[in-house]
Each structure stands twice: as structure tokens, then as C-alpha cells.
FIDRENMI-619347 format. One record per residue: residue number from 1; x, y, z of N, C-alpha, C in turn; residue in one letter. Coordinates in steps of 0.2 Angstrom, whole numbers. Example, Ala and Ser with C-alpha at 12.3 -4.5 7.8 and 13.67 -1.06 7.14 Angstrom:
<sites>
1 66 -28 39 62 -22 39 66 -16 39 a;
2 64 -11 35 68 -5 36 64 0 39 s;
</sites>
This chain:
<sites>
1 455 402 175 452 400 181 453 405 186 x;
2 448 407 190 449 412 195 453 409 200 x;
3 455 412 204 458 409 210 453 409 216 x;
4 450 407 220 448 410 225 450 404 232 x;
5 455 402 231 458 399 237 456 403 244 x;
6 456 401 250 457 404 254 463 411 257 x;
7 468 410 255 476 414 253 474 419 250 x;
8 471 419 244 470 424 238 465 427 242 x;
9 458 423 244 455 428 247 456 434 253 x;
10 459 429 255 461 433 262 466 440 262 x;
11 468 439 258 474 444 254 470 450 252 x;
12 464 445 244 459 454 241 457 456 249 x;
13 456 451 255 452 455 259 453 459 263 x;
14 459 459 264 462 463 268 465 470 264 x;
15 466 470 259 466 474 253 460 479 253 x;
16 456 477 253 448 476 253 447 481 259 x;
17 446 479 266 444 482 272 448 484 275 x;
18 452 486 275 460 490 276 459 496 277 x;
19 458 500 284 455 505 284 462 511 287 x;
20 459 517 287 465 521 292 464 519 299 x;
21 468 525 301 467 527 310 459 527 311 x;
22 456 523 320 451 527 319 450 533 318 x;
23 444 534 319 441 543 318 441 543 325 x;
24 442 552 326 441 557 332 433 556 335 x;
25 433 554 341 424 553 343 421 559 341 x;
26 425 566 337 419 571 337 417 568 331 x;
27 422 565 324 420 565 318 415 560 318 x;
28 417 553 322 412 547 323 407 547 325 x;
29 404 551 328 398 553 331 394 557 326 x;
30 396 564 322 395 566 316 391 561 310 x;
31 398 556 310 394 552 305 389 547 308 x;
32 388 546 312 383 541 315 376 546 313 x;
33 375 552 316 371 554 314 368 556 310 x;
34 373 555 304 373 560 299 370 553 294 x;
35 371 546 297 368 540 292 364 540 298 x;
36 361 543 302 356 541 307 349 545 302 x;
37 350 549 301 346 553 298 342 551 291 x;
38 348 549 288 346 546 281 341 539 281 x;
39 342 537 287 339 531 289 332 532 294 x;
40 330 538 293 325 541 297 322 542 291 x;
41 323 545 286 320 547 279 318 540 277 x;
42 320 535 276 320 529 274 314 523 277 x;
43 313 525 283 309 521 288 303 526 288 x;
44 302 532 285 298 536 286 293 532 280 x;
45 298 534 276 293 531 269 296 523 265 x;
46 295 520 272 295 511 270 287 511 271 x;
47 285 505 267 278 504 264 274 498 272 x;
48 280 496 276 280 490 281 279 497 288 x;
49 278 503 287 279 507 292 273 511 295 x;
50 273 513 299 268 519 301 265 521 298 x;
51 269 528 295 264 533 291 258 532 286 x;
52 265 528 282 263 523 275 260 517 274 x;
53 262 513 283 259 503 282 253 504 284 x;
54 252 509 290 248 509 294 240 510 291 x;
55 239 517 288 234 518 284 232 513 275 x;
56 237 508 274 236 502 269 232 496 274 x;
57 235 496 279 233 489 283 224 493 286 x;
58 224 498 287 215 501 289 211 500 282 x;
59 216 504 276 211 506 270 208 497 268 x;
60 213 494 268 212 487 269 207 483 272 x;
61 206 485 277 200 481 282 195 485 283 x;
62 195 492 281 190 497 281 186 498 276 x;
63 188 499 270 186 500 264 186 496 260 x;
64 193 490 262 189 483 256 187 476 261 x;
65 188 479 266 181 475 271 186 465 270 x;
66 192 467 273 197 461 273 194 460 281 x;
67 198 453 281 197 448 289 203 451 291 x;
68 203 449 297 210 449 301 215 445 295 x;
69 212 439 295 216 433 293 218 436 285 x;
70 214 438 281 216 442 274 220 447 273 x;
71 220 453 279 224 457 279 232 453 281 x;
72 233 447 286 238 446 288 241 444 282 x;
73 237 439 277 238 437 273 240 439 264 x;
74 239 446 265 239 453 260 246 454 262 x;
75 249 455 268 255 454 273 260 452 272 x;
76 259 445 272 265 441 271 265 441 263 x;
77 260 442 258 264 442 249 267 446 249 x;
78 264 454 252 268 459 249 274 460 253 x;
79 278 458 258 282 457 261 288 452 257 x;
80 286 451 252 293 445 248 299 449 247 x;
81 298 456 246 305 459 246 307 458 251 x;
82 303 462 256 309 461 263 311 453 264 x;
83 305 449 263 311 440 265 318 440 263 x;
84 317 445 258 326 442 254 329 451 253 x;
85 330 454 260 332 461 260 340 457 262 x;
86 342 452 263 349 451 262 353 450 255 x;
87 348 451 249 351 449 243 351 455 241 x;
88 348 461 243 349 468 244 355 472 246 x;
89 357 468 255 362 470 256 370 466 253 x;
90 368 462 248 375 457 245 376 463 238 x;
91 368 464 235 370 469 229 373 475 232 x;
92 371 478 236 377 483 241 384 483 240 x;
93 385 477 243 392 477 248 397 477 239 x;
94 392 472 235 396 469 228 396 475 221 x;
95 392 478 221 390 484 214 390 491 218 x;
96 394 494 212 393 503 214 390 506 208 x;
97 385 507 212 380 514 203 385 517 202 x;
98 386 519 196 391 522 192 398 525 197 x;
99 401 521 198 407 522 202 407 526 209 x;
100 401 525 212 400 532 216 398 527 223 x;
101 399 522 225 396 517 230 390 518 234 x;
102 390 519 241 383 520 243 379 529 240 x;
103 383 533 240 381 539 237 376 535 232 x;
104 380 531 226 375 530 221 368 525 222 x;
105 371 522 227 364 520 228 359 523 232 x;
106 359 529 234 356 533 238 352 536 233 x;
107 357 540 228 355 542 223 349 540 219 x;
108 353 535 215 347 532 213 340 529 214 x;
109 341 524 219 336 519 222 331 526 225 x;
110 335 531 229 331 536 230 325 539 223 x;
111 327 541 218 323 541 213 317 540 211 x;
112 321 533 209 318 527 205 311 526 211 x;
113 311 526 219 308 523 222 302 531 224 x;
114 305 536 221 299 540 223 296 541 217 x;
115 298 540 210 294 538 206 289 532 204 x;
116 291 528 210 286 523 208 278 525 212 x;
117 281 528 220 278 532 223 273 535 220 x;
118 277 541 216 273 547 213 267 542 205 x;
119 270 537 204 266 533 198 259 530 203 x;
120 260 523 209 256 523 210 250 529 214 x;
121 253 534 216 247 541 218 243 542 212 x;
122 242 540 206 236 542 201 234 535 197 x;
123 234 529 202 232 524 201 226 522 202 x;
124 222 519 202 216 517 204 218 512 210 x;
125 216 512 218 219 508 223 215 500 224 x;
126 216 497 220 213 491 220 219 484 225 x;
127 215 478 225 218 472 229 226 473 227 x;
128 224 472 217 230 471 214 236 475 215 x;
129 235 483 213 238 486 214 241 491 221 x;
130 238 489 223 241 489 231 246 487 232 x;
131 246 477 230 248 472 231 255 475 228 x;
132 256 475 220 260 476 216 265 482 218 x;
133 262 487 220 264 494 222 270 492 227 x;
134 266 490 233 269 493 240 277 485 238 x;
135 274 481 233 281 475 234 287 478 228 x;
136 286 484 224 289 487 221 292 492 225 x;
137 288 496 227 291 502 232 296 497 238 x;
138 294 493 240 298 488 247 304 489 243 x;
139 306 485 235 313 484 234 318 490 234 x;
140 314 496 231 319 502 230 322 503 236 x;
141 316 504 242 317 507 248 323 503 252 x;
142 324 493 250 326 491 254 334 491 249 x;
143 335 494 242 341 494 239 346 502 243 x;
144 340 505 245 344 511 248 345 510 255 x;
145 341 507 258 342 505 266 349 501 265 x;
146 349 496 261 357 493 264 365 497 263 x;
147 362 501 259 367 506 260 366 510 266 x;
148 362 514 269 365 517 275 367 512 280 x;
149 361 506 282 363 502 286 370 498 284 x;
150 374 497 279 381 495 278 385 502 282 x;
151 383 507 279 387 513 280 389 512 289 x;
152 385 512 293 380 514 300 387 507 303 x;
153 386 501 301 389 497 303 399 495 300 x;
154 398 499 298 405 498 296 408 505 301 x;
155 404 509 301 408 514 306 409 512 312 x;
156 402 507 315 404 504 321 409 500 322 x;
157 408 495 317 415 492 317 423 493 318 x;
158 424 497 312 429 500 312 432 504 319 x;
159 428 507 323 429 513 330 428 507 334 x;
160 426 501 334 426 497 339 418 503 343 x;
161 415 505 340 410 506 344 402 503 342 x;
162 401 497 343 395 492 339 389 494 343 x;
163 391 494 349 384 497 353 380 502 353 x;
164 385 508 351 382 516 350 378 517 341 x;
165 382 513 337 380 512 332 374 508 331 x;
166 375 501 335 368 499 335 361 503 338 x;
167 363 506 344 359 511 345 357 517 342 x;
168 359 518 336 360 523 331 353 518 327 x;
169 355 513 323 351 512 320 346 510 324 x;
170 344 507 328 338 506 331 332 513 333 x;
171 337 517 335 333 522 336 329 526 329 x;
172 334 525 325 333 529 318 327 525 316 x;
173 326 518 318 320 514 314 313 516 319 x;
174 316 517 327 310 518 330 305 525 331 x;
175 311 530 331 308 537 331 303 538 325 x;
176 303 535 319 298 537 313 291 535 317 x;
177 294 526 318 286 524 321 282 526 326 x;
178 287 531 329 284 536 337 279 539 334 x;
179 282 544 328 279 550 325 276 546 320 x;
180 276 541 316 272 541 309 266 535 313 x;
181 267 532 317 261 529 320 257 531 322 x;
182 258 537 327 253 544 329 250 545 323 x;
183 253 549 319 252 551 312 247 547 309 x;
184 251 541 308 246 535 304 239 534 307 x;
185 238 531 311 231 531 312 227 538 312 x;
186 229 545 314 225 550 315 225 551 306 x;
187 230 549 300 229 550 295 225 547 292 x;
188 224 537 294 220 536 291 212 535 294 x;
189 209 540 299 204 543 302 200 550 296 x;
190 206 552 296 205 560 292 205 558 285 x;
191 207 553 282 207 551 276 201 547 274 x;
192 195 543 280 189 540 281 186 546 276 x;
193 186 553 276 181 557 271 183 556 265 x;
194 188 554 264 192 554 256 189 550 252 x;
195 189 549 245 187 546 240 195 541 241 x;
196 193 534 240 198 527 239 203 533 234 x;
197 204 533 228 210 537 225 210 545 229 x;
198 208 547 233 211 553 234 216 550 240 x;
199 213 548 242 218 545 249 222 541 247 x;
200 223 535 242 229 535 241 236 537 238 x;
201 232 544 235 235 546 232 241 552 236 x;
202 236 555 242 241 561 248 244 554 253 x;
203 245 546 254 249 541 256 255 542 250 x;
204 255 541 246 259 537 239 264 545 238 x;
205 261 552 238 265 557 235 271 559 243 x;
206 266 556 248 269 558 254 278 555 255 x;
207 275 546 253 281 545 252 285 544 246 x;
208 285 549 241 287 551 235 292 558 237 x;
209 290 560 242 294 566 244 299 564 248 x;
210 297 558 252 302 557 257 308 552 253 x;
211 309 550 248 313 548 244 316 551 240 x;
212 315 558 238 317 561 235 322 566 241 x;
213 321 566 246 327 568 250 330 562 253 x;
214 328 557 253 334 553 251 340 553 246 x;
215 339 555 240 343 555 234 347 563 235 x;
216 341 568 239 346 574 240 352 571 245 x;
217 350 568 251 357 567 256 361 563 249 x;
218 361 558 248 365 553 241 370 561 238 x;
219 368 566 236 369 571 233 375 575 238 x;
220 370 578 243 374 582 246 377 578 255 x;
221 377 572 254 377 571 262 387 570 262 x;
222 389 570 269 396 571 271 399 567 265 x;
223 405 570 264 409 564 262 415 560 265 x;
224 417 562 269 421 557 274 415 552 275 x;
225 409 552 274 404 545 277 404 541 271 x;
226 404 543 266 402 539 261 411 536 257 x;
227 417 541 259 422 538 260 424 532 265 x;
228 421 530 268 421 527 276 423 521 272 x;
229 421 518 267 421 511 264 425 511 258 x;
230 428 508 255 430 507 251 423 505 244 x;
231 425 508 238 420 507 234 421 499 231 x;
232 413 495 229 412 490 228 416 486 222 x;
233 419 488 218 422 489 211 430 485 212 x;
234 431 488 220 438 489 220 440 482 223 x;
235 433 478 225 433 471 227 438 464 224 x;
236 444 465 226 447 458 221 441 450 223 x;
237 439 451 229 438 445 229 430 442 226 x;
238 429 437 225 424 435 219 419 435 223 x;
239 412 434 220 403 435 222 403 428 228 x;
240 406 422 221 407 418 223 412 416 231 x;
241 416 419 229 420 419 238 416 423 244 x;
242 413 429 241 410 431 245 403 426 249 x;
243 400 422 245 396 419 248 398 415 252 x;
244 404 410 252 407 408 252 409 408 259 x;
245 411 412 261 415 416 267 410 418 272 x;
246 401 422 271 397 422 274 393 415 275 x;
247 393 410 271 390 402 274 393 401 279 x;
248 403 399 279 407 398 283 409 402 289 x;
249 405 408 290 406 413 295 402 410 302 x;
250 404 405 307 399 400 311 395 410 317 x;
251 399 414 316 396 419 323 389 419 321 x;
252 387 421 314 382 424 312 376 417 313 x;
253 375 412 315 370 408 315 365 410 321 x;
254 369 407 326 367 409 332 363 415 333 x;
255 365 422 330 364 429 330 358 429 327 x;
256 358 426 320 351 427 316 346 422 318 x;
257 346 416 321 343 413 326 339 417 333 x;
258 342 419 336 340 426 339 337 429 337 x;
259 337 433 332 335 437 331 327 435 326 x;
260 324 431 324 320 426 323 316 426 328 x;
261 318 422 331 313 421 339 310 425 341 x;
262 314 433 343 312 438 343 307 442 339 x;
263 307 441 332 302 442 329 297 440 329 x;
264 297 434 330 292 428 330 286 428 334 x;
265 283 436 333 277 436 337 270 435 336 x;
266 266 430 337 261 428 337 256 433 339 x;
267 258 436 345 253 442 347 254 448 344 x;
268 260 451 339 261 457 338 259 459 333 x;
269 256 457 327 254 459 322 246 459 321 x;
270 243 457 317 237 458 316 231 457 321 x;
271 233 452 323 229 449 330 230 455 333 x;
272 236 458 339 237 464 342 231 469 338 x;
273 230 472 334 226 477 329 220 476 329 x;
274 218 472 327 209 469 327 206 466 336 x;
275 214 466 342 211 465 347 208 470 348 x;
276 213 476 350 211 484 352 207 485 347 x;
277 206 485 341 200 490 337 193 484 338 x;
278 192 479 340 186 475 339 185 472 347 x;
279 188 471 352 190 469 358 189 476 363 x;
280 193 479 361 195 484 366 190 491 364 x;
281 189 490 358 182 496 355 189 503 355 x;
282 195 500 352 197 506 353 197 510 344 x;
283 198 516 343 197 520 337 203 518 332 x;
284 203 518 327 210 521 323 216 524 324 x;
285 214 528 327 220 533 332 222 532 337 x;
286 217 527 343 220 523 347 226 518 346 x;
287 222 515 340 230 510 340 235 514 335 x;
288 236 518 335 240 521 330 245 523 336 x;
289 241 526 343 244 528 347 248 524 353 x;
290 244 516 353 247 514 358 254 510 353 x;
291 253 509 345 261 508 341 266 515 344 x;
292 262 521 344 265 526 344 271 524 354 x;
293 266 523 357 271 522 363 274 517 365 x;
294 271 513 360 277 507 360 282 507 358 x;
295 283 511 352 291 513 349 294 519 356 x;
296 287 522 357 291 526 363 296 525 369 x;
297 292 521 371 296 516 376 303 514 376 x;
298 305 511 370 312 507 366 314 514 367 x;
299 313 519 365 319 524 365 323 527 369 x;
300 321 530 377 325 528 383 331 523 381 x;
301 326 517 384 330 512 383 337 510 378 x;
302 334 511 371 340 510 368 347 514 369 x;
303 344 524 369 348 529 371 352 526 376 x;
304 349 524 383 353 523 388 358 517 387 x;
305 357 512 381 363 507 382 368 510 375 x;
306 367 515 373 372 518 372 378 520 376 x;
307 377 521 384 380 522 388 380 516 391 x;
308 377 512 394 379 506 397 383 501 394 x;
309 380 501 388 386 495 384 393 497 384 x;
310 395 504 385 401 505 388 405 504 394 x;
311 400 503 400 402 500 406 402 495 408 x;
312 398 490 404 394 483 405 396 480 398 x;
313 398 474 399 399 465 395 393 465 392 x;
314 393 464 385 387 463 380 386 456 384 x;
315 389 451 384 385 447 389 382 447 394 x;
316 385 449 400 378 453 404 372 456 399 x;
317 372 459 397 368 463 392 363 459 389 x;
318 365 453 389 362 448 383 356 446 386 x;
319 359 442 392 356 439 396 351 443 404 x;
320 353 448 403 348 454 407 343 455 405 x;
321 345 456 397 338 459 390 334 454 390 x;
322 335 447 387 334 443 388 327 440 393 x;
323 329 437 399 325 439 405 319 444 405 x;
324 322 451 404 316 455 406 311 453 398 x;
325 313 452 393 309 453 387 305 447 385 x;
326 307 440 389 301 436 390 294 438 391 x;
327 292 439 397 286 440 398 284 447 395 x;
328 285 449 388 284 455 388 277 455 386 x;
329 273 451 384 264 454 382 262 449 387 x;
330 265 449 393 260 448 400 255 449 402 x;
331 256 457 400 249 463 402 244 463 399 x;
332 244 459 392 240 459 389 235 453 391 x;
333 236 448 396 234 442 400 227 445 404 x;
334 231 451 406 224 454 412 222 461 410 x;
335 223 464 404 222 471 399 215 471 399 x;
336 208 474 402 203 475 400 200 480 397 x;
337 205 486 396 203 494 394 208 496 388 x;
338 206 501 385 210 503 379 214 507 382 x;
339 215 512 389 218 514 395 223 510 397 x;
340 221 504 397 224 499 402 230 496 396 x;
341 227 497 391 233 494 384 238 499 383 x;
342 235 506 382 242 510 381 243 513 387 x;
343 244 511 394 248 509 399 255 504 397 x;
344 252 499 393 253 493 394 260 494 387 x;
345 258 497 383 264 499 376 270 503 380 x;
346 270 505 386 276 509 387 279 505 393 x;
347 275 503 395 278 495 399 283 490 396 x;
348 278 486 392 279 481 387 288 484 382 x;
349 286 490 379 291 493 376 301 492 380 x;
350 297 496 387 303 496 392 306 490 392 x;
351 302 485 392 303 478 395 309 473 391 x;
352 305 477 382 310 474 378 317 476 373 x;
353 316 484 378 322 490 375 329 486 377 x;
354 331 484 381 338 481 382 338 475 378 x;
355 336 468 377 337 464 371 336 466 365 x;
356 332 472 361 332 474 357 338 479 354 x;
357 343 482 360 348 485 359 355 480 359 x;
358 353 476 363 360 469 363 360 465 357 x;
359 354 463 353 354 457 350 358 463 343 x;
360 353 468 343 357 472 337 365 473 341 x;
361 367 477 345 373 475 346 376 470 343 x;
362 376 466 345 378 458 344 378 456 338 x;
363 371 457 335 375 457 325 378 461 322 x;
364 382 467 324 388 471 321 392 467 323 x;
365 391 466 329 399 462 331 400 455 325 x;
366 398 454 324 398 447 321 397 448 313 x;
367 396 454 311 396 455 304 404 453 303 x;
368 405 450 296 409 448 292 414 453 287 x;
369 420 455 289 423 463 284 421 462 279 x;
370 417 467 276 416 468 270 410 466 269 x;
371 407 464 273 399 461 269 396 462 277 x;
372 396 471 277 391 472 283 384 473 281 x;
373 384 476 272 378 478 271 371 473 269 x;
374 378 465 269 373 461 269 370 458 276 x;
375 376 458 280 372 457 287 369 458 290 x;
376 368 465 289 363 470 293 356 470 288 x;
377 357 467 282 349 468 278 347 461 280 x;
378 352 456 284 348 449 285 344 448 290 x;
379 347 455 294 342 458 301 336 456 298 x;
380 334 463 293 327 463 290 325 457 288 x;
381 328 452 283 326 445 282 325 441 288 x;
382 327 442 293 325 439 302 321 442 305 x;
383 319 448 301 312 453 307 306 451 303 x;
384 304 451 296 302 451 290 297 444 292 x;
385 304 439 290 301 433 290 296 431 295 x;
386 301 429 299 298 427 306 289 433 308 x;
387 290 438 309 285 443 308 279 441 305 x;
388 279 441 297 273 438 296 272 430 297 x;
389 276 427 296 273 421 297 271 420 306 x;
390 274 424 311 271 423 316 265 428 315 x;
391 265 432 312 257 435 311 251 432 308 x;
392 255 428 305 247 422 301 245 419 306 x;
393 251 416 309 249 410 315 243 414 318 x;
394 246 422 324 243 425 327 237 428 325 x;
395 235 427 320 229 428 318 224 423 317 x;
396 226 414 316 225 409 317 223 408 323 x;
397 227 408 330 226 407 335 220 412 337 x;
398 220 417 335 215 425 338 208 422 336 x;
399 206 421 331 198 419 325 201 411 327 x;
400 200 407 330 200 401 330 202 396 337 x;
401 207 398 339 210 394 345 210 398 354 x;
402 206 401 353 207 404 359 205 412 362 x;
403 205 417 356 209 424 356 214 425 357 x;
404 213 431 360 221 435 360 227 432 365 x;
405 225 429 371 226 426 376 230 422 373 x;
406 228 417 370 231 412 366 238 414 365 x;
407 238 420 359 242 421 352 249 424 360 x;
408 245 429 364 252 431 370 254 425 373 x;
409 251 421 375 254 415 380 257 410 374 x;
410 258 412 367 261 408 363 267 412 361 x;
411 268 420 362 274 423 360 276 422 367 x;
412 276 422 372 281 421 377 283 416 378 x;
413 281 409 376 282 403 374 290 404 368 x;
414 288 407 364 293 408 357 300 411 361 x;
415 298 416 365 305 421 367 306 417 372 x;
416 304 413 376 308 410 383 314 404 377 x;
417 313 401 371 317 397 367 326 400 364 x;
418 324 409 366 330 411 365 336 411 370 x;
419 333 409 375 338 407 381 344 401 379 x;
420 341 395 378 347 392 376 353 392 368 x;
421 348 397 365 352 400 358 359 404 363 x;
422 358 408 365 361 411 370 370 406 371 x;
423 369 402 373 372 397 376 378 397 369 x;
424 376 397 363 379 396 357 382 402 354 x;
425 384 408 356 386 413 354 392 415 354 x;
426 396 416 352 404 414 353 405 420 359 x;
427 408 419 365 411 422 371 414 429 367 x;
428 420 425 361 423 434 359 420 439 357 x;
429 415 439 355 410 441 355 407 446 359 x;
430 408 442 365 402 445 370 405 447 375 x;
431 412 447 378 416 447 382 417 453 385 x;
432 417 456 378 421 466 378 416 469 378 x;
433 417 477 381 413 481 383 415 485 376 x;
434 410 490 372 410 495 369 415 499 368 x;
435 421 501 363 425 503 363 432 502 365 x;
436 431 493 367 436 488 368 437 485 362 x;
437 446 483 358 444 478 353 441 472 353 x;
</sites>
């Protein structure tokens, strides 16, 4: 019989996450960027993204002449991987591809997933195979993602600096969508001349290249970064105890509550998209553009709490963010011009860069040693989730209860509910500034 008493485990666990000295801020820095980067490649060619969501979600409503309500709902099936992107980051933190840890999961999953890519580019682009495609391609992309975001959060960890790393990764997920949103809509305008399989096909090979430098970083990327962790093999303590230890972990509830609510927006998804292109008469490129400055916006903001969350209490942090990110689709109450809407995206953006830098802070802080990769892919099952199903609503609401009016004054309804979440987050937690233990 295995042991996994509490003692035995505490033992493998400290066995387990037992690290050196920290790292020199030049080297720390170094590798933040260096898993900044990999995670730039990763978001580029995620199937839920810009370059590659955005022209699926047009070819969709354009050429197979879907509702709002149909595309949301195309949406939510092929989004099942991401629901369960934390059983992504459990197989991470638990298995190593042939003895090589996240290297090999880099490696691999990078492959395999631009194979699948380069398979569906000479397929014929139908409901079904779309559908199949893009929830095939999600799992690879989301087996490699937990490895850097493991990587990204344990270096936080360990240097005591959660804030700059969570500013790491937020930025890594937002700067693709600055540049592949732009991209995305202008690409899926210029693709309007293409034959359905040509235009799948320069989508599918595009992100078929962007996974294959995936697999080169897996290959050639630092090794101090992918030493950072101990490999997965080396694990005494059991699958079993591992789950065990994250049900029992009380920080994490509160966090991923939060972070839920957050995503739970009724006016962000499909509703938002069919409001500008059928309401606001704006073009394909228009909405490509005002996503494009909405990710714009978030990135000041997050840079700078890279610096602030070193002089400033993530609790202040919490509750400042917080505040301003309620009323964030406001503007959208009194918005009559396609002018007046991507005004409104670097606004809006601004408004909800500081809660979107804390709440990620706040989940490193609360990650569990050794099961960061799973923590941070539950991120994704708390952005996922919440997401489409407040996009079905919001598109419920838009074709039936009101418009778009509705679907905003129903997400600022959602995010004022974060406030007394707030009240449940453990103090040690939130106490310390950046680079304090």
C-alpha cells in the first residue's frame, strides 16, 4: 500500500520543490523573457485567438452564413479542451516526455500540433471539420502552453517576484492579440477573394509554422529555464496526493472565483462582434482593430504594475483594480459611431489593465509548490468557461432581450459581484509587496 499520509507527503514535497539560492535579477529577468517569448509563439497560433479565431469566427458567419447565436454556439463545443486546460496543467506538473520535462513537452506537443495544423490545411473546410480541427489543435497547443505557463510561475515563485511574472505572462497573451487582431480581421477581408479551401488552408499552414518554432525553442531554448523545476519523474508523491493537496489548498477558491466573474462577460463575446459589424456598420477590419486596441490598452497598464506592485500592497492593488474595472463597457451605454467604439477599446482596456494584472498576480501567489502548471492552466478553465457561457447568454440577451445595452448593463452587474469575493482572499496573500516573502 502506498503511503500518502500527510508526513510522507510533505517530505516527497519538499524533496520535490527544494530549490537553490534565488537567481541574480539579471538571470531572472532573462528567463522571464525567454518563457515570455515561447508563450508569444503559443498565443499566436492558439485556435481561440486573433490571427487564427478571428478569421474562423468571420469564415463562419460569412461564408457559412451562421447567427450570432450559432457562431456562439460553434464557440462553446469547440472550446471543451480549454474547459479542462487544468487537466493539461496536472499532466505537466505529473509526466515528463522521455525524461526531458517541459523541454519535452515543448518539443513534442509543438510537433504533433503543427501536424495537425499542416493536416487540416488540405482538408475540405466544412461545419464538421472545423469543429474537429480547431478542438484537436486546442489540446496540443493547450499540452504545450502548460508547460511555459508552469515554467513563467515557478520562477515567480521561487524569486518572490509573482507580480513581474504575472505581468510576463499577461503581456505575452496580449501583445499577439494587438498584432494578430489587426492582422485577423485585415486577413480575413483579403481572404473574402479566396476559395473556402485556399483560405483555410494559408490559416492552418500559418499556424503550423508557429508550432514548429515552438518545438525549435523545446530544442534550443536556455537551459537554466527549463532546469528551473525539477523534472516530473522525480515526484515521490502520488497523482493521488497530488489532487488531494490542490482540493485541500482553501487560497485557490476565492482566486478562481474571481477570476470567473471576470470572465463572465455577457457583452464581450459574440454580441460585442455582430454589434460593431451589423449596429455600428463597421467592416471586418474595423472589429479586428478595435480587439486590436483593446489588447493595446492592457499593455501600459500591465507593464506599469510591473513596477507598482513593487511599491504598492497587492491588496490595494486588488481593490483599486477592482473599482476602476466595474463599469468597464460603460461607454458602450452611449457609443453611436464605429469612431466612438475604438475610442472606447483603449478606454475600456485602461480601465481593466490594473485588475487584470492583480487578479493574475494573485493566482501565482496562491499556486500550490509543485502544481504551478496546474494552477495556471485553471486560469484558462476560469477564462474558457465563464467566457463562452457568458457568450451564449450575451448573445441571448442581444437577438432577444434588449440589444447590446442589455448584455453591458448585465456584465457590469457580473463584475460589481467580485467585490465581496474580495473579502475571502487570505491577507497573506495580499499583504506583501513584490519581492517581499
Amino acid at each position: 500500500m502506498v503511503d500518502i499520509s500527510p508526513q510522507a507527503e510533505a517530505a516527497a514535497l519538499a524533496a520535490q520543490t527544494a530549490g537553490g539560492e534565488p537567481l541574480p535579477p539579471g538571470e531572472r529577468y532573462r528567463l522571464l523573457f525567454a518563457a515570455g517569448f515561447v508563450l508569444l509563439l503559443l498565443e499566436f497560433a492558439a485556435t481561440s485567438g486573433g490571427l487564427i479565431g478571428l478569421p474562423i469566427t468571420f469564415f463562419l458567419k460569412n461564408r457559412l452564413h451562421l447567427s450570432a447565436q450559432a457562431v456562439a454556439t460553434f464557440n462553446l463545443w469547440a472550446s471543451i479542451p480549454l474547459y479542462l486546460s487544468f487537466a493539461f496543467g496536472f499532466l505537466r506538473d505529473r509526466w515528463s516526455p522521455f525524461g526531458a520535462g517541459d523541454r519535452g513537452h515543448l518539443i513534442v506537443f509543438g510537433l504533433i500540433t503543427a501536424a495537425l495544423f499542416a493536416a487540416l490545411a488540405f482538408i475540405a473546410p466544412t461545419y464538421a471539420v472545423l469543429m474537429g480541427g480547431v478542438m484537436l489543435v486546442s489540446c496540443g497547443n493547450l499540452m504545450a502552453g502548460s508547460a511555459a505557463r508552469g515554467l513563467t510561475s515557478a520562477i515567480g515563485q521561487d524569486n518572490a517576484i509573482t507580480g513581474q511574472a504575472g505581468a510576463i505572462v499577461n503581456i505575452a497573451a496580449l501583445l499577439p492579440s494587438l498584432i494578430a487582431y489587426g492582422l485577423g480581421g485585415v486577413l480575413s477581408q483579403a481572404l473574402e477573394g479566396q476559395s473556402a479551401g485556399s483560405a483555410a488552408r494559408i490559416l492552418f499552414l500559418v499556424g503550423a509554422a508557429l508550432m514548429i518554432g515552438v518545438a525549435v525553442f523545446g530544442v534550443a531554448g536556455p537551459r537554466r529555464l527549463f532546469a528551473a523545476r525539477p523534472k516530473a519523474e522525480a515526484s515521490a508523491v502520488t497523482a493521488f496526493g497530488d489532487m488531494a493537496r490542490l482540493a485541500r489548498h482553501w487560497p485557490i477558491y476565492p482566486v478562481l472565483l474571481i477570476y470567473a466573474l471576470w470572465q463572465f462577460a455577457p457583452a464581450g463575446g459574440a454580441a460585442l462582434q455582430y454589434h460593431l459589424a451589423n449596429t455600428l456598420h463597421a467592416t471586418d477590419a474595423q472589429v479586428g482593430l478595435w480587439y486590436a486596441l483593446f489588447a493595446a490598452g492592457f499593455i501600459p497598464v500591465i507593464a506599469g504594475y510591473g513596477w507598482l506592485c513593487r511599491k504598492v500592497k497587492l491588496q490595494t492593488l486588488l481593490w483599486l483594480g477592482t473599482a476602476l474595472a466595474i463599469p468597464q463597457f460603460a461607454p458602450f451605454l452611449v457609443i453611436q459611431t464605429v469612431n466612438q467604439a475604438l475610442v472606447a477599446a483603449l478606454v475600456m482596456s485602461v480601465m481593466g489593465g490594473l485588475a487584470q494584472a492583480a487578479y493574475t498576480d494573485l493566482a501565482i501567489r496562491a499556486c500550490p509548490p509543485g502544481l504551478q502548471g496546474t494552477m495556471m492552466m485553471f486560469l484558462i478553465t476560469m477564462y474558457w468557461v465563464p467566457a463562452r457561457f457568458g457568450d451564449l447568454w450575451g448573445t441571448y440577451l442581444y437577438e432577444q432581450q434588449g440589444g447590446f445595452h442589455t448584455a453591458a448593463l448585465a456584465t457590469i452587474g457580473v463584475y460589481a459581484l467580485i467585490i465581496p469575493v474580495l473579502l475571502f482572499v487570505p491577507r497573506t496573500l495580499t499583504s506583501g509587496v513584490d519581492g517581499a516573502p
